[in-house]
N, C-alpha and C positions, 0 to 999 in steps of 0.2 A: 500305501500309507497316506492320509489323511495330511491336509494342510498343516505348516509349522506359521507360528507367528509371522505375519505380517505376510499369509498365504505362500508363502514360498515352500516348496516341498524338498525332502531332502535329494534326490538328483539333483537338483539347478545349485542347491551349495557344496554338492562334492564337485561338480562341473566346475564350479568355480573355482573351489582352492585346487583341482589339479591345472588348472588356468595359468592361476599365482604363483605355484609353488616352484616354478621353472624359473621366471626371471625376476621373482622378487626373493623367493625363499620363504621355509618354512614359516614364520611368522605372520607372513602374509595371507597363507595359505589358510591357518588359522580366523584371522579374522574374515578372509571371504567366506570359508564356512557359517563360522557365528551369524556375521550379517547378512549373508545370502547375496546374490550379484548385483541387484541394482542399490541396494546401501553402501555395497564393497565400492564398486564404481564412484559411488559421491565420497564415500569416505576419504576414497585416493585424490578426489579433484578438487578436496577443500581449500590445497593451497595454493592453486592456482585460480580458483571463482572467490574465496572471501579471505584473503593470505590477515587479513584482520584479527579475525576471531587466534590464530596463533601470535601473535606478535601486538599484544593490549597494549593502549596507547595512554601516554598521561596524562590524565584528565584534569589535574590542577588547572594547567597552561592552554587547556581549550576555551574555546568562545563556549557561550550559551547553546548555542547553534551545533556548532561540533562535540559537545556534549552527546547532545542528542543521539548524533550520527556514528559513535563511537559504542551506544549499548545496542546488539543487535535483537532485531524484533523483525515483525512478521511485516513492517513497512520502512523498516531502519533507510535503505534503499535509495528509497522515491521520497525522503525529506527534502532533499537537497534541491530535487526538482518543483515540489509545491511551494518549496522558499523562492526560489529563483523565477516561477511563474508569476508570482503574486508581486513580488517587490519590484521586478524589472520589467513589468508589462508596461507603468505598473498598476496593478488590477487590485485596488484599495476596498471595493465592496465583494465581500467574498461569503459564500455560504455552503459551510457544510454539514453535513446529513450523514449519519454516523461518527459520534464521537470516543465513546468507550474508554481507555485510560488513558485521551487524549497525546498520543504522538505528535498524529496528525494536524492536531489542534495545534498545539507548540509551536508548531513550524509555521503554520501559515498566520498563526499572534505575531512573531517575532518578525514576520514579514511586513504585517500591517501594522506594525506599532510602527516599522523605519520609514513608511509612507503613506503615516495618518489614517490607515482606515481603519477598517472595522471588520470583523469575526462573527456570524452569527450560526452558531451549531445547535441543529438539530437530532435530538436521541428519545427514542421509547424511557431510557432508563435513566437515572438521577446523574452518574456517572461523577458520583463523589470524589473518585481518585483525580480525575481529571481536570477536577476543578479547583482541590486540590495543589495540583499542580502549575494551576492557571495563576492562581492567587500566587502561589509561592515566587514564581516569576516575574509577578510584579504585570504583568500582561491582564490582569481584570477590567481595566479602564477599557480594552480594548475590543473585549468580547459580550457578546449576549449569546446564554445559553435557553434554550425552549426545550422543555420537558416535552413533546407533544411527537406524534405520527406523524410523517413528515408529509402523507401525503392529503391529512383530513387537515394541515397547516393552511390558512389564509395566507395567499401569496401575491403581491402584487409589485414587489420593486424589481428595480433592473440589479443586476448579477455583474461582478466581472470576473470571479472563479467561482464555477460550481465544481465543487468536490463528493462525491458519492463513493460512501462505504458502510451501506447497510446489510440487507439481509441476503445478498447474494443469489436473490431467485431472479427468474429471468424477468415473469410476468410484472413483479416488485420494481424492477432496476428499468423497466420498459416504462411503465407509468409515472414512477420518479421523472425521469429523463420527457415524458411528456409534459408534464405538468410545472417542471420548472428551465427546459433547456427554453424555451421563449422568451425567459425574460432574461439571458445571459445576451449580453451586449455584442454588438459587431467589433472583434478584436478581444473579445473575451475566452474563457478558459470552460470545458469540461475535463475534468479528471475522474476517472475512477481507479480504486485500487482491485485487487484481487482477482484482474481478468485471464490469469493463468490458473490459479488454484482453483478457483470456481467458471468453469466454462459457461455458466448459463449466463454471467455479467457479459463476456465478450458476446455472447451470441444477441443479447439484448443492445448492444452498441453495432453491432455489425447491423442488424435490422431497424435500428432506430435513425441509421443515419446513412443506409444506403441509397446513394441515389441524390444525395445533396453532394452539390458542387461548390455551396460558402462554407464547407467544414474540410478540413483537412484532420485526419486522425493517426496519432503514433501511439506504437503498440510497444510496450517496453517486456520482456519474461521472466525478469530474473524477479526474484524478493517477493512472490508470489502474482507479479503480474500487475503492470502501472499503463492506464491509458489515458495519452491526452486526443482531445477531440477541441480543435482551434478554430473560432471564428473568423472567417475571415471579414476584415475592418471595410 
C-alpha cells in the first residue's frame, strides 16, 4: 500500500495503536491509528512540553509583554529571550532582518522603548500587519522599518542585537551573517530563529563562527529552534 498522509503507511499505525491499546486503552489506540506514531507521540507529550496551550491564561491582567507570550506561534517561545537580551544587556541599537507579522518585532520595541533605543527591521515585503501592530502599541516612535533586501542594504553602523529570521537558506543566512555580524559590537548579541525547523540556518551558524574564540554560541530546540551567538566584550 502506498503512503497515507503525512507518509506514514498503515503497518506503523496499526503498530501503534496495538502499542497503546495495552496501557492506555482503546481510545488511545484509536488515535495512535488516526495520527500515526510520531504525531501519537507529540500528541501524548503536549502536556508536559507546552501544559499552556491546555490551561489558557487571562489575558485582561497580563502585561503588554506577556500578552504576547500567552498566543502561541511559530516563535511564542524565544520572546522572552529577545526581550531579556536587548533590555538587560542592555543592547539599545538593535536590527533586525525579517519582520513578517511582527512578533518578533514587539518584543524587542517593547525592549527598547524601556532603554531608549531603537528597532530598525528589515523585510522584502511591506509587512502591513506588523506595522499595524507597531502603531497600535504605541512603539512607532521607536522603530524604523526598510522595505529593501537586506543584503543590497547600505550598512554601516555598529549593532548591539542582530536578530536574523529570513529566508532560511543556508547560502542567504551565511552572507547575512557576513555582511552584517562586523558591525555587532564586543558584548553584543546575534540571534537567529528557526535553527531547528530549517537545518540549513544552524549549518550556516556552525560554519560561519567555527573557529572564533570571541563568540560563544547557545543553541535552544524547542519552538522551532532559537540561537544565540554572544560577543564577547
Amino acid at each position: 500500500m502506498g503512503p497515507l498522509p503525512g507518509g506514514l503507511r498503515l503497518g506503523a499505525r496499526i503498530r501503534a495503536a496495538l502499542d497503546a491499546v495495552g496501557p492506555s486503552g482503546l481510545r488511545a489506540a484509536i488515535q495512535a491509528f488516526l495520527l500515526g506514531p510520531e504525531h501519537f507521540r507529540a500528541f501524548r507529550l503536549l502536556a508536559k512540553v507546552e501544559p499552556m496551550l491546555l490551561f489558557p491564561q487571562d489575558r485582561a491582567s497580563l502585561s503588554d509583554l506577556d500578552r504576547m507570550l500567552v498566543e502561541p506561534g511559530d516563535i511564542y517561545a524565544h520572546l522572552p529571550t529577545l526581550f531579556r537580551l536587548t533590555r538587560d544587556g542592555p543592547r539599545p541599537r538593535v536590527l533586525e532582518l525579517g519582520t513578517r507579522s511582527g512578533d518578533s518585532t514587539l518584543a524587542l520595541l517593547l525592549a527598547a522603548k524601556a532603554i531608549g533605543g531603537r528597532v530598525t527591521s528589515v523585510d522584502i515585503e511591506p509587512c502591513p500587519e506588523a506595522t499595524a501592530r507597531v502603531k497600535a502599541a504605541g512603539l512607532a516612535p521607536h522603530w524604523t522599518f526598510l522595505l529593501s533586501d537586506d543584503l543590497g542594504l547600505p550598512w554601516r553602523d555598529p549593532i548591539d542585537h542582530l536578530f536574523i529570521d529570513t529566508s532560511h537558506r543556508y547560502e542567504h543566512t551565511l552572507e547575512e551573517l557576513r555582511k552584517f555580524e562586523p558591525f555587532v559590537v564586543p558584548g553584543g548579541v546575534i540571534t537567529l530563529h528557526d535553527t531547528t525547523s530549517h537545518p540549513e540556518v544552524w549549518r550556516a551558524v556552525e560554519s560561519y563562527f567555527r573557529g572564533r574564540s570571541d563568540i560563544e554560541v547557545y543553541r535552544y530546540f524547542h519552538n522551532n529552534g532559537f540561537t544565540v551567538a554572544e560577543k564577547r566584550g
